[in-house]
Backbone as a printed PyTorch tensor [residue, N CA C, xyz], in Angstrom:
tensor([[[ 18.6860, 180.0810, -47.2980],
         [ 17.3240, 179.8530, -47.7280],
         [ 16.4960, 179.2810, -46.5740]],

        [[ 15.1370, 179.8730, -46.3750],
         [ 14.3290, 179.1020, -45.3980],
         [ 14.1300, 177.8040, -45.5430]],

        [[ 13.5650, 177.2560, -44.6560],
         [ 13.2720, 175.6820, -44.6020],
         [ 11.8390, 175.5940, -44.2390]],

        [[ 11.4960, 176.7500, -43.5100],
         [  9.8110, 176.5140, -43.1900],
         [  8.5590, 176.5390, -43.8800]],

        [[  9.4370, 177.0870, -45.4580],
         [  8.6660, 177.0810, -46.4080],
         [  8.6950, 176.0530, -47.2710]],

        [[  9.3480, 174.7570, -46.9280],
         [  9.7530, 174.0680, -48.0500],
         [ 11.3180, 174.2630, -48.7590]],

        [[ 12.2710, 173.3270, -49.4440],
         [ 12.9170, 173.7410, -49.7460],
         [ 13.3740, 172.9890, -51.0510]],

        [[ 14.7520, 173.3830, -51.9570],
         [ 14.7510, 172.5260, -53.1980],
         [ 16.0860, 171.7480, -52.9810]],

        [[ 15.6970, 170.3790, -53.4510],
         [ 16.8920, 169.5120, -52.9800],
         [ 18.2100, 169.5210, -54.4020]],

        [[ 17.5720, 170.6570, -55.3480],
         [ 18.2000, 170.5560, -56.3310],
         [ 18.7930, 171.9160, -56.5730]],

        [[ 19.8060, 172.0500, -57.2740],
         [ 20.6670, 173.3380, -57.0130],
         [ 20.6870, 173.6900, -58.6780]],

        [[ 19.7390, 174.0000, -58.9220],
         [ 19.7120, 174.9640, -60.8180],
         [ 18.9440, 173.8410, -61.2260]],

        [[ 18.4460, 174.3210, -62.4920],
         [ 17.8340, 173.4700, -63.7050],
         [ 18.2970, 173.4680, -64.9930]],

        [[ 18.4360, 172.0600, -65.2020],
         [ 19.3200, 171.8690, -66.3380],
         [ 18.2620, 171.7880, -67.7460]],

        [[ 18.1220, 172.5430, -68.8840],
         [ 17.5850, 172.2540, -69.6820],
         [ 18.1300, 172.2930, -71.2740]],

        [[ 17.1520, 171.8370, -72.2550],
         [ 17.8410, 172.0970, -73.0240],
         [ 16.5670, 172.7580, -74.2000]],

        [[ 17.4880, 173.7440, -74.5150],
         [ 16.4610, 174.6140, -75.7220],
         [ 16.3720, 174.2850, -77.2220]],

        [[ 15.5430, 174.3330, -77.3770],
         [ 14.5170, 173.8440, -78.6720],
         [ 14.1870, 175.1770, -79.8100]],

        [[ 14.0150, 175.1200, -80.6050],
         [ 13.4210, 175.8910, -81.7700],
         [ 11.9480, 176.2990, -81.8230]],

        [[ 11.5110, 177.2100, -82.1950],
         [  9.9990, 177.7220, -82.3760],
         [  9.8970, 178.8940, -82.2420]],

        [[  8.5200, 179.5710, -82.6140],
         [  8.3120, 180.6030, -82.6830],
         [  8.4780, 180.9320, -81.1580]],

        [[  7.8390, 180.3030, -79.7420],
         [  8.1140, 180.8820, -78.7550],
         [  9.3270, 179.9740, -77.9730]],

        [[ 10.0470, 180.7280, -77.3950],
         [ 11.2830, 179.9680, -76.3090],
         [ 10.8620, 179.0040, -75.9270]],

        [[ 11.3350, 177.5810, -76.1170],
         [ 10.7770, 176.7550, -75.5070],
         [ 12.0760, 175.5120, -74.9230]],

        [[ 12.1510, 175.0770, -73.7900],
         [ 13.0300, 173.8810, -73.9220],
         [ 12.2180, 172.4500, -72.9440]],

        [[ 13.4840, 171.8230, -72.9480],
         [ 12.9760, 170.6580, -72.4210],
         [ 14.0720, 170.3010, -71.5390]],

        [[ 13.0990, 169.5200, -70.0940],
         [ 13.8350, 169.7980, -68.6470],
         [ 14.7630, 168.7460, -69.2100]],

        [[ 16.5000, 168.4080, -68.3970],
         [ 17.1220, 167.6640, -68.8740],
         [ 17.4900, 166.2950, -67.6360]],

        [[ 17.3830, 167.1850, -66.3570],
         [ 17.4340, 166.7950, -65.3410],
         [ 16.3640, 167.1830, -63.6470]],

        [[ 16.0570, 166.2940, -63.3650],
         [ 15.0510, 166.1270, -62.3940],
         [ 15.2270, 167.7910, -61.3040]],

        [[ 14.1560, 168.5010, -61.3940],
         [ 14.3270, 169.1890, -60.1780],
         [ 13.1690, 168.9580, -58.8000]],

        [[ 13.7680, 168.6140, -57.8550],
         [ 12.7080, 168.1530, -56.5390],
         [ 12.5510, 169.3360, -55.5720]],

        [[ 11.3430, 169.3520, -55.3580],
         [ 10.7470, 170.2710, -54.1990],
         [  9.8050, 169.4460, -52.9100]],

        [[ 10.5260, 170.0770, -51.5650],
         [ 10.2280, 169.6170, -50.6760],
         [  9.6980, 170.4680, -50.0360]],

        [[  7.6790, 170.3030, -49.6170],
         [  7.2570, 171.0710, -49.3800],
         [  7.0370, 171.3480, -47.8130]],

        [[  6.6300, 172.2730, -47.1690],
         [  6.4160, 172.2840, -45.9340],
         [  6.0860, 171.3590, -44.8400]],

        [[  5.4730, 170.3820, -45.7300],
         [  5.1030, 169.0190, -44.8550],
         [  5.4850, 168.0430, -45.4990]],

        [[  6.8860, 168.1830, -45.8830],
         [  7.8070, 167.5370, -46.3640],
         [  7.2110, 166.1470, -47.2930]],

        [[  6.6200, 166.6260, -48.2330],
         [  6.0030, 165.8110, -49.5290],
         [  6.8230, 166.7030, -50.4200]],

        [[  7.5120, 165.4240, -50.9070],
         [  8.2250, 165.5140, -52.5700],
         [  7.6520, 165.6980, -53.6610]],

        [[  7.8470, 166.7500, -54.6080],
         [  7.4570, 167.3810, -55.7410],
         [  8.5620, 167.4170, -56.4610]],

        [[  8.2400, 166.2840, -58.0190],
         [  9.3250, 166.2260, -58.9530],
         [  8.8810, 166.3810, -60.2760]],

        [[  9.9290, 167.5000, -61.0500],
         [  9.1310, 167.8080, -62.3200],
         [ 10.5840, 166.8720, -62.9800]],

        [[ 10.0760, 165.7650, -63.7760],
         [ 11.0390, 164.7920, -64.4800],
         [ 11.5100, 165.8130, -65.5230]],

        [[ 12.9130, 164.8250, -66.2570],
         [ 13.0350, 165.1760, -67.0590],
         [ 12.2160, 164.7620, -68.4560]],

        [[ 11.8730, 165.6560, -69.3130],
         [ 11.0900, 165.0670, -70.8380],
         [  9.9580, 165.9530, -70.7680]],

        [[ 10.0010, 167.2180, -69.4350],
         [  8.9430, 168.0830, -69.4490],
         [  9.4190, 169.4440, -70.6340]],

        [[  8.6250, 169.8000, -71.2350],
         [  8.6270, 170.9930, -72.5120],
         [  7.7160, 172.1180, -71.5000]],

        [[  8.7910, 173.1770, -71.6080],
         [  8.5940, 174.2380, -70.7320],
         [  9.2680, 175.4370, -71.3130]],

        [[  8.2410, 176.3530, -71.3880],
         [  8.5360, 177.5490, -71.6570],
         [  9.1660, 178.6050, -70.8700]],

        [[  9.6180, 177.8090, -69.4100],
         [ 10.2490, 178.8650, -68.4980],
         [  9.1770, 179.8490, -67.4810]],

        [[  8.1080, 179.8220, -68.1550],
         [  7.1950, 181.5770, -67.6360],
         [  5.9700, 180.2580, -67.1930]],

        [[  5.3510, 180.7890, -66.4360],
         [  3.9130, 180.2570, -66.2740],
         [  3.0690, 181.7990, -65.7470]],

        [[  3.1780, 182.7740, -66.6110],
         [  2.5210, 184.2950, -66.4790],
         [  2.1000, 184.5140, -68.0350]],

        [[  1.7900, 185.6960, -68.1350],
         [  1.6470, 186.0790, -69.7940],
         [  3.0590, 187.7140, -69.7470]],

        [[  2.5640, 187.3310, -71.0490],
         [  4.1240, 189.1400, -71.6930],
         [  3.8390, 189.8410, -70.2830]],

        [[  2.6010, 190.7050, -70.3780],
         [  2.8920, 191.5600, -69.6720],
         [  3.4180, 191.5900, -68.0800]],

        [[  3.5090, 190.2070, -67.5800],
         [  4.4990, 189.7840, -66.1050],
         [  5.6080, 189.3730, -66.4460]],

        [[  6.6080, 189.9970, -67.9680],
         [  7.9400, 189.9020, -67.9390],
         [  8.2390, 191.2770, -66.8340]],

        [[  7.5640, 192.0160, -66.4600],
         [  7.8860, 193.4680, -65.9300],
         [  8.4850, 192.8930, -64.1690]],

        [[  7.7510, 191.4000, -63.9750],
         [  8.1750, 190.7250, -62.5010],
         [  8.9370, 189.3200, -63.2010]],

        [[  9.6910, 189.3540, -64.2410],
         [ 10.2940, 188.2670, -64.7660],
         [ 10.2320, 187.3320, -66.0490]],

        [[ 11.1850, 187.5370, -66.6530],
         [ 11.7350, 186.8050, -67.7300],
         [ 11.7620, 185.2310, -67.6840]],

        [[ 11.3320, 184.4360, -69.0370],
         [ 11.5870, 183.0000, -69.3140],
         [ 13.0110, 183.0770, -68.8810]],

        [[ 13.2380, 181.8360, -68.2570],
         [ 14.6280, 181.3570, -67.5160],
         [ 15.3670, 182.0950, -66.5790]],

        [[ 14.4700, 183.0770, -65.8570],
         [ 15.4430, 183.5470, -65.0060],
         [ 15.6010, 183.4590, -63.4730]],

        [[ 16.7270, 182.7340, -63.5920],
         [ 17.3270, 182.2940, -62.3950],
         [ 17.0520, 182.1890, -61.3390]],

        [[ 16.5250, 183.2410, -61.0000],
         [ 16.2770, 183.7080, -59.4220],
         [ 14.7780, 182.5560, -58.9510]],

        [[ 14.0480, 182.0230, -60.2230],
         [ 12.4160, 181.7230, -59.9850],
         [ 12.3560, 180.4450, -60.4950]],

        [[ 13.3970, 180.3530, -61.2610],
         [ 12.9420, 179.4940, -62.7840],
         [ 12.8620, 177.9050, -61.8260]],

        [[ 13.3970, 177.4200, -60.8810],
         [ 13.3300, 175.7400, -59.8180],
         [ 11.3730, 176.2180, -59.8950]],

        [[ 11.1630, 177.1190, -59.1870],
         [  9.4900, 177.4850, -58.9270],
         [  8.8990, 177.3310, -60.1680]],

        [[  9.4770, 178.1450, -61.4120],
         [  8.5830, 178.0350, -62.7750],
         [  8.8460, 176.1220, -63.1920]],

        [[  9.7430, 176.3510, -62.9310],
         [  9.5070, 174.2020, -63.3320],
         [  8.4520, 173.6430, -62.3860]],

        [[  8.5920, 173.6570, -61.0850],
         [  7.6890, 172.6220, -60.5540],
         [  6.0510, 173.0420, -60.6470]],

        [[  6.0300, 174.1860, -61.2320],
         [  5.0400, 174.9100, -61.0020],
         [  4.6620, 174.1030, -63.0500]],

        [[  5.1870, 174.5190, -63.6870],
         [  5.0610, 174.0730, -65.6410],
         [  4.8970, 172.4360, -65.0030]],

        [[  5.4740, 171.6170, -63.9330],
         [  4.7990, 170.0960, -64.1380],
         [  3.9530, 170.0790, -64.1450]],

        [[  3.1580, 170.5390, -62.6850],
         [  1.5850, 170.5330, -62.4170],
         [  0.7040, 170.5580, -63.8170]],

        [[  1.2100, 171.7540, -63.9050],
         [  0.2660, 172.3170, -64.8610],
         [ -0.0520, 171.6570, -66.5040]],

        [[  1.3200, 170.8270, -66.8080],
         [  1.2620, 170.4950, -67.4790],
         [  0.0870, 169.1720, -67.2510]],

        [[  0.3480, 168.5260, -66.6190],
         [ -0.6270, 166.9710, -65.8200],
         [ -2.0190, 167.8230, -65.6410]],

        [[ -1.9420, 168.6880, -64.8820],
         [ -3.3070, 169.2820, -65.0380],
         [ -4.1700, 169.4360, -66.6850]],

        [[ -3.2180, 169.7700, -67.4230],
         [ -3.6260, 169.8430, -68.7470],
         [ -4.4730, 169.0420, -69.3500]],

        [[ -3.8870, 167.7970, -68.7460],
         [ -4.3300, 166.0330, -69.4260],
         [ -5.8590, 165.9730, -69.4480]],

        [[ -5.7910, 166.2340, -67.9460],
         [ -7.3350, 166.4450, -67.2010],
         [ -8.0960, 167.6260, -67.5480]],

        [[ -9.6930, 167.4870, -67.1010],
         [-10.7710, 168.0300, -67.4250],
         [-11.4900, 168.7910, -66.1570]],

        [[-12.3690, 169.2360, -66.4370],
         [-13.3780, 170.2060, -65.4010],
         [-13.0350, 169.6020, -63.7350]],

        [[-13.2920, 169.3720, -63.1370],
         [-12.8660, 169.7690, -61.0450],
         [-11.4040, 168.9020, -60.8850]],

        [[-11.0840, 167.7300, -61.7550],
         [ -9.6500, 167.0490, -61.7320],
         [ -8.8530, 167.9900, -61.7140]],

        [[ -9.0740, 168.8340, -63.1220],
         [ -8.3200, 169.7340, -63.4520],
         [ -8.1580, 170.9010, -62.7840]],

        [[ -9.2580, 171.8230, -62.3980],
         [ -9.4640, 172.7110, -61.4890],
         [ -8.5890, 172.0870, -59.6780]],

        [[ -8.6430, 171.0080, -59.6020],
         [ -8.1570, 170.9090, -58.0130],
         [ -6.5420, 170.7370, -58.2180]],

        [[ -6.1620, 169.7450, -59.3360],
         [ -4.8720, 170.1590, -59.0840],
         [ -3.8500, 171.1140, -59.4630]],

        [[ -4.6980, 172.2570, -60.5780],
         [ -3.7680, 173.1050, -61.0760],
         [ -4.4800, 174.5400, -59.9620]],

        [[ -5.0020, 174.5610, -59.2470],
         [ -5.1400, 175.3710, -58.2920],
         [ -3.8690, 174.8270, -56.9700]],

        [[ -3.9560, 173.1450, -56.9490],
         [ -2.8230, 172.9330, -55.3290],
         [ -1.2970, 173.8110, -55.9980]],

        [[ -1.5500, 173.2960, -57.7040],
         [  0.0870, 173.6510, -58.0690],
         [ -0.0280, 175.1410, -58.0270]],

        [[ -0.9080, 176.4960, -57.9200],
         [ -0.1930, 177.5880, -58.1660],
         [ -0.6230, 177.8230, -56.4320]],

        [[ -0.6810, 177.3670, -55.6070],
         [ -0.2980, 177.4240, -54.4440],
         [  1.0480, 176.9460, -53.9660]],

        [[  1.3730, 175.5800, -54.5670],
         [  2.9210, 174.8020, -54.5220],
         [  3.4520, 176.1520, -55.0420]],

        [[  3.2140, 176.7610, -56.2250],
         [  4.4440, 177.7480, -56.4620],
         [  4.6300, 179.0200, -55.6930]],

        [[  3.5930, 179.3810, -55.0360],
         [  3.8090, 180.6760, -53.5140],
         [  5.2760, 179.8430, -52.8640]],

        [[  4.8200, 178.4650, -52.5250],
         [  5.9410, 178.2550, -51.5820],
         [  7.6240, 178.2740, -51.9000]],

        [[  7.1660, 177.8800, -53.4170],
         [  8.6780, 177.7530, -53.9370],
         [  8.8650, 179.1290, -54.1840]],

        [[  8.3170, 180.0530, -54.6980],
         [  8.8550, 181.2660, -54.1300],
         [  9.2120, 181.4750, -53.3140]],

        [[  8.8950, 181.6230, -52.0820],
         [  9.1060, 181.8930, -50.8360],
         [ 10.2150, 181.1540, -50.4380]],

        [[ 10.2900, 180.1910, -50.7230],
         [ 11.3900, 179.1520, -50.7120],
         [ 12.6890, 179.7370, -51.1250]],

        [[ 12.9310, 180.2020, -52.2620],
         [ 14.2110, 180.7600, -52.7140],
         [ 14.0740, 182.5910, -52.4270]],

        [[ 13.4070, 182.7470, -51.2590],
         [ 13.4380, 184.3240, -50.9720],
         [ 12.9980, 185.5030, -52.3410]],

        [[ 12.3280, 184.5990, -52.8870],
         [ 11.8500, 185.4940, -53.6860],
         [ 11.4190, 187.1030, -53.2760]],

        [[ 11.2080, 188.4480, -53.2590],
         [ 10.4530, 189.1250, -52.0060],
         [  8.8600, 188.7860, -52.2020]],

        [[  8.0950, 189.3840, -51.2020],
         [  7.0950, 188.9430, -51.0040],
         [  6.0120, 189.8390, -51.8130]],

        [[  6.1180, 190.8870, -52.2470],
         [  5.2910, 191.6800, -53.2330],
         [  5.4590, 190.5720, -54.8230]],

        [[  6.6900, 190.3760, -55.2260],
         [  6.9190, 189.7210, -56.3740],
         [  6.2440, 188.3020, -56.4930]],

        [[  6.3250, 187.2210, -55.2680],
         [  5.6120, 186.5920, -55.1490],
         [  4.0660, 186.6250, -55.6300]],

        [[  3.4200, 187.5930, -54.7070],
         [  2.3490, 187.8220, -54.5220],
         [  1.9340, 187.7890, -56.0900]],

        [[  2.3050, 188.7550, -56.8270],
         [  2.1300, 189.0790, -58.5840],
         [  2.2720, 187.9340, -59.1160]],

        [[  3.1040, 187.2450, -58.9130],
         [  3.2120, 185.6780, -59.8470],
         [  2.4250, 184.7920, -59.5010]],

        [[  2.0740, 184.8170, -58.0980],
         [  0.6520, 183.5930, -57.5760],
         [ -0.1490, 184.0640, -58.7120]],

        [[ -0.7100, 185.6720, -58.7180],
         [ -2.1220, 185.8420, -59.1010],
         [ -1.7490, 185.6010, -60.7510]],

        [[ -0.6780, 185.9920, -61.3100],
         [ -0.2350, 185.7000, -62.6890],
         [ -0.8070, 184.4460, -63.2790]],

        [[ -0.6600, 183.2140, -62.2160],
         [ -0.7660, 182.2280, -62.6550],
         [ -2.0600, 181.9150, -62.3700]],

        [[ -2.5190, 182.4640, -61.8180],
         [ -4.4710, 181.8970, -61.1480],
         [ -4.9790, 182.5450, -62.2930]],

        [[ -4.8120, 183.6260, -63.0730],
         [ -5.6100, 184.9110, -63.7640],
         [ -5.0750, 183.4300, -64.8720]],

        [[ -3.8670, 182.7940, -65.1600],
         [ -3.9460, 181.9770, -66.7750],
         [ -4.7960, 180.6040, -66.4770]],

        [[ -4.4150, 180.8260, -65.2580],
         [ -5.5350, 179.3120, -64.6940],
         [ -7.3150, 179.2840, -65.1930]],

        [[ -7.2400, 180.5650, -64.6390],
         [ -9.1550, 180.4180, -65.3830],
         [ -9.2020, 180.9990, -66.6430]],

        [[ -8.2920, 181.2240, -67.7710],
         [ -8.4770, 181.4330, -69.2040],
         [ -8.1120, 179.9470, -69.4540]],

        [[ -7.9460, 179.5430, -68.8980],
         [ -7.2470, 177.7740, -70.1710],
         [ -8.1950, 176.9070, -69.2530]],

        [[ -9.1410, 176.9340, -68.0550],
         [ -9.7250, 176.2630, -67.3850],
         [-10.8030, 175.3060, -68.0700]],

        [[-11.1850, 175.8520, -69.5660],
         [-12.5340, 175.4970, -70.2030],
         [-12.1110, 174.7060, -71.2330]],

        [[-10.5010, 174.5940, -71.5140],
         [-10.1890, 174.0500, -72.9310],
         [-10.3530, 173.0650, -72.7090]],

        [[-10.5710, 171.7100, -73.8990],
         [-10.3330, 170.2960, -73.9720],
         [ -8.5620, 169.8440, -73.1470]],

        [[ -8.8730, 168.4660, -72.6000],
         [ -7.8280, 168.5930, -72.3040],
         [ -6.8370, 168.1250, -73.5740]],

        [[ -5.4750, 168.5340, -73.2670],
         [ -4.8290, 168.6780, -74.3370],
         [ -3.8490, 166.9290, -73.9020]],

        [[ -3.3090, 166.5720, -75.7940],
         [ -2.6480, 165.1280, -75.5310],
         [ -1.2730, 165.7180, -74.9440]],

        [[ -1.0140, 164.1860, -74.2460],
         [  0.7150, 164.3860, -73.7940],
         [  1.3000, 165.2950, -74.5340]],

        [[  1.2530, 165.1110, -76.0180],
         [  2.5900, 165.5660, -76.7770],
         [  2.7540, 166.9360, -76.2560]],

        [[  1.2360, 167.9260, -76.1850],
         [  2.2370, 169.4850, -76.1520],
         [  2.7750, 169.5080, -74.7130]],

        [[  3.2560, 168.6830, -74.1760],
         [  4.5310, 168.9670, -72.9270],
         [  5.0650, 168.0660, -72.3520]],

        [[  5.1660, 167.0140, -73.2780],
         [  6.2250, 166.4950, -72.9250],
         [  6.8600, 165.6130, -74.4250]],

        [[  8.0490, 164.9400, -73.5770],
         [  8.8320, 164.8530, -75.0890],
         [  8.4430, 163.3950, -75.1240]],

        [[  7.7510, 162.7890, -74.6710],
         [  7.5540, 161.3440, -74.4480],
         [  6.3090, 161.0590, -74.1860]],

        [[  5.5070, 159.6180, -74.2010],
         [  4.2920, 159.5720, -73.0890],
         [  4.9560, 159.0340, -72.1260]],

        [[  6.2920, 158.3820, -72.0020],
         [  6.7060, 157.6000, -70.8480],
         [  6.9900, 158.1180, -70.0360]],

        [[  6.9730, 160.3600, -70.3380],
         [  7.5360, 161.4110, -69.7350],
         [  6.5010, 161.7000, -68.8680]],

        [[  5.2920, 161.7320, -69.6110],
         [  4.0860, 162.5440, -69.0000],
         [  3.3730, 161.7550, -68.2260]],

        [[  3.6610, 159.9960, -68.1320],
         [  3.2450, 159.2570, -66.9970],
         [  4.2470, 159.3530, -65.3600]],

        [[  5.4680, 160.0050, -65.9940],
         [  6.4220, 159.9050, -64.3050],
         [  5.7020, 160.5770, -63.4560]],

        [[  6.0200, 160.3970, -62.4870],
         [  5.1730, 160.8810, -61.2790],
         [  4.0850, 160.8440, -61.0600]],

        [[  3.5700, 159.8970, -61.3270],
         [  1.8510, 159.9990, -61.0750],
         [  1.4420, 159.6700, -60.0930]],

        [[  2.0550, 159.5110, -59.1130],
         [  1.6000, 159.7960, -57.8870],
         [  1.2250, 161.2830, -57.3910]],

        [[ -0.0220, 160.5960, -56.7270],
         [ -0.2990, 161.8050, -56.0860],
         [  0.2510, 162.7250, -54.9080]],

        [[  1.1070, 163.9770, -54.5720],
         [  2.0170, 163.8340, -53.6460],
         [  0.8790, 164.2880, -52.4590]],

        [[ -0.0410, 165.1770, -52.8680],
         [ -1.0990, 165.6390, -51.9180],
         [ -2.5820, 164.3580, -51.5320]],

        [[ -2.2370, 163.0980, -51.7740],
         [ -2.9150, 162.4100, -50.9510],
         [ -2.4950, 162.0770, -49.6630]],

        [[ -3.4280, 161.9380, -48.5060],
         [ -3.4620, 162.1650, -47.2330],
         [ -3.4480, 160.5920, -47.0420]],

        [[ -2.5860, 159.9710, -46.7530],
         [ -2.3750, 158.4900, -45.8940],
         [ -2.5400, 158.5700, -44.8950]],

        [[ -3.2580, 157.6210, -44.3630],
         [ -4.0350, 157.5610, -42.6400],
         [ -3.1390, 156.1350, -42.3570]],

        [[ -2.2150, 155.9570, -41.4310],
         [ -1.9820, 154.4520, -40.8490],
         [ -0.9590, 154.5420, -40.6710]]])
């Protein structure tokens, strides 16, 4: 696996599946992504994730839980989920850094680069349909609020000193 793209310090994702009309589980164990300029990206466990961050018709570039993507579809379902919380340019700036974070984690696990390409825009095209909603409470994604406060650090603030 490259390194110049970032890489994952975690080897699979452990989850566990839940009941409902759509596939849904919940992360069980921490997966970390280390990005090109080596800032840590961690989607905790207590995140509720559907596996996909595309709609049906981009099962044709990949299936909920599959393997080859699914480290990228987690760190990529944190963002987005935290983005959720938030409202109009909060929301817009960090669920735009996260479907850029997920090019890399593609690229990261050699995804090829056409397939990539389809899943960036997959996720930008759901980015501006859900861009206008209220933001939504913790509960729909995570299993906790003590879940949906981990990491709140910001990993893309710029420290000067």
């Amino acid at each position: 696996m490259s390194n110049k793209h970032g890489h994952f310090l975690t080897n699979g994702v452990h989850l566990h599946h839940i009941g409902g009309t759509r596939a849904k589980a919940v992360l069980m164990a921490p997966v970390i992504f280390v990005d090109k300029h080596n800032r840590r990206h961690t989607a905790h466990p207590g995140l509720i994730t559907d596996g996909r961050s595309f709609g049906l018709f981009y099962y044709l570039i990949g299936t909920p839980y599959d393997g080859r993507h699914l480290e990228a579809c987690i760190i990529h379902d944190w963002y987005c989920a935290k983005a959720a919380m938030l409202t109009g340019d909060a929301r817009r700036v960090v669920r735009g850094k996260a479907d850029i974070l997920f090019g890399e984690c593609l690229e990261s696990l050699d995804v090829p680069t056409w397939k990539q390409k389809r899943m960036v825009k997959a996720v930008q095209r759901h980015a501006r349909a859900v861009q206008n909603k209220p933001a939504s409470h913790w509960k729909r994604n995570f299993v906790s609020e003590a879940a949906s406060h981990l990491g709140a650090d910001n990993p893309w603030k710029v420290s000067y000193g």
